[in-house]
C-alpha positions as CSV (number, residue, x, y, z in Angstrom):
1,X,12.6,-3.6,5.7
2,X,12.1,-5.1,9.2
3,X,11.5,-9.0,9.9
4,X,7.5,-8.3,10.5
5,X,6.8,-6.7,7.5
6,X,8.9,-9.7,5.5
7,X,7.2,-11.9,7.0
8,X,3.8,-11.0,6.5
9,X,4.8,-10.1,2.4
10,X,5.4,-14.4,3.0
11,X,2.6,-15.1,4.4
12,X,0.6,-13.3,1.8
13,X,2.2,-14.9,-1.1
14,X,1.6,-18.2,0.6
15,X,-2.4,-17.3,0.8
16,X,-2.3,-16.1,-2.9
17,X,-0.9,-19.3,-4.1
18,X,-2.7,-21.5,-2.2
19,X,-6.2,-19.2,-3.5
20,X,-4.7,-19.8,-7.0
21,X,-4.4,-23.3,-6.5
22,X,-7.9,-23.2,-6.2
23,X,-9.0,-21.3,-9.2
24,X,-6.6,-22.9,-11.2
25,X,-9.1,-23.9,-13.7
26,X,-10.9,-20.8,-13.9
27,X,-12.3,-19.5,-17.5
28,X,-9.4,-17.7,-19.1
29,X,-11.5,-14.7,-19.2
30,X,-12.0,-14.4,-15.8
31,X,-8.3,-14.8,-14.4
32,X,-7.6,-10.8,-14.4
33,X,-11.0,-10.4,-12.3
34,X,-10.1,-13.0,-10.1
35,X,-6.2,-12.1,-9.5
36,X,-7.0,-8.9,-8.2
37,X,-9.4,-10.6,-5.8
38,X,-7.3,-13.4,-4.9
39,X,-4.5,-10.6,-3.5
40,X,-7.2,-8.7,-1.6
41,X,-8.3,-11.7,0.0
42,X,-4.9,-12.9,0.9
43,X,-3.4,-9.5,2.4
44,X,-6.9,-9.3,4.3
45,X,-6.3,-12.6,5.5
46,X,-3.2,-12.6,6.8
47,X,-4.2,-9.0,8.2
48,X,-7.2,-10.3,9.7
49,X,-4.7,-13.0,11.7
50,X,-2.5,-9.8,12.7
51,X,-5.1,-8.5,14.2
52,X,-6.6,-11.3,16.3
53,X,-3.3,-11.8,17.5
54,X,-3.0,-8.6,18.9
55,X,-6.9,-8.9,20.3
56,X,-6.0,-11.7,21.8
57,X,-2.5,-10.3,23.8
58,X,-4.2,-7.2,24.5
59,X,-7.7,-7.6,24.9
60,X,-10.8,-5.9,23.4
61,X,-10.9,-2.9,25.6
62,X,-8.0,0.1,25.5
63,X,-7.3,3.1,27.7
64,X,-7.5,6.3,25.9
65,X,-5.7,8.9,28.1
66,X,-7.5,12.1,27.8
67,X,-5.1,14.9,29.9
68,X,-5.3,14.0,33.4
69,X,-8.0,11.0,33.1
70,X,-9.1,8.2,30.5
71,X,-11.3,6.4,29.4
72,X,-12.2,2.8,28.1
73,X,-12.8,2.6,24.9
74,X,-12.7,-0.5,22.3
75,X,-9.7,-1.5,21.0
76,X,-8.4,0.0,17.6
77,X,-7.8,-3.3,16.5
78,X,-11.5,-4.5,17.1
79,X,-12.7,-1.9,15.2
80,X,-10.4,-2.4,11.8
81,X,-11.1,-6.4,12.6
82,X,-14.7,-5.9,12.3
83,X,-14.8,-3.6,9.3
84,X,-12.3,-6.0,7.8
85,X,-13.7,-9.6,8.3
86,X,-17.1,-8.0,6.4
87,X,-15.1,-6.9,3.4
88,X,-13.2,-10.3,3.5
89,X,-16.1,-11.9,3.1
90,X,-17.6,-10.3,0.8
91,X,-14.3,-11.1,-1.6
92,X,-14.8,-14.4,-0.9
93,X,-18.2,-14.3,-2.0
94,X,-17.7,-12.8,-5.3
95,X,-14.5,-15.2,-5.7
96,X,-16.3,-18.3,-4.9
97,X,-19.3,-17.4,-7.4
98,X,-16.3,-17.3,-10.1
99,X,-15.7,-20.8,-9.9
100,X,-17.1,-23.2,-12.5
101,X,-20.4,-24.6,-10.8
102,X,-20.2,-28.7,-10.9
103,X,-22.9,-30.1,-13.5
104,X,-25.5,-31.8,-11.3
105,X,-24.9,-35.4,-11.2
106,X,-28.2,-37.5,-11.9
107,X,-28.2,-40.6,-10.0
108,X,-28.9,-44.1,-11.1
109,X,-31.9,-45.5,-9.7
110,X,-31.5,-48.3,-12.4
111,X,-34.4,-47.5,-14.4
112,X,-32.2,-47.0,-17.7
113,X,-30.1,-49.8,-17.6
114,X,-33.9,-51.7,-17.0
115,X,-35.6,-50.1,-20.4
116,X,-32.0,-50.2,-22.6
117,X,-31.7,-53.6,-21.8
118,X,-35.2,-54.5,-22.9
């Protein structure tokens, strides 16, 4: 297996654990749901960086040669970036609306300590 592809299995696991660090306290129920989404989202992520690394080094345009011309055409990279970064977020979405939401937390205007001290 070459260095790159090590690599990026490394950087993958990193993202999944620190994702799972997150939804650490998730419902047991919903852990299998969210495992599967917590690996998407962390090989898309790391993907994702892959690939604006390589947009960045080699720009958003590419030459196609087509016999004895070319022509411009946008990179392959933009292409799978942008199809990507909308399913991304989309996974994060649906991961994020798995977490527990936070009871709202009334605040104390003093009123109740007032009338329970009366």
């Amino acid at each position: 297996m070459s260095e790159e592809y090590l690599q990026k299995e490394k950087d993958i696991k990193k993202e999944a654990s620190r994702l799972k660090r997150i939804f650490k306290d998730i419902d047991k129920n919903k852990k299998s749901t969210i495992e599967g989404l917590i690996q998407e989202a962390a090989f898309m992520r790391v993907t994702l960086k892959q690939l604006k690394d390589d947009i960045n080094k080699n720009g958003v345009i590419d030459e196609m040669p087509q016999g004895e011309y070319s022509i411009m055409r946008e990179s392959p990279a933009v292409k799978t970036y942008n199809t990507m970064i909308q399913r991304y977020t989309t996974v994060s979405k649906e991961l994020f609306t798995l977490l527990p939401k936070d009871a709202p937390k009334v605040e104390d205007d003093g009123f109740e300590t007032f009338v329970n001290n009366k």
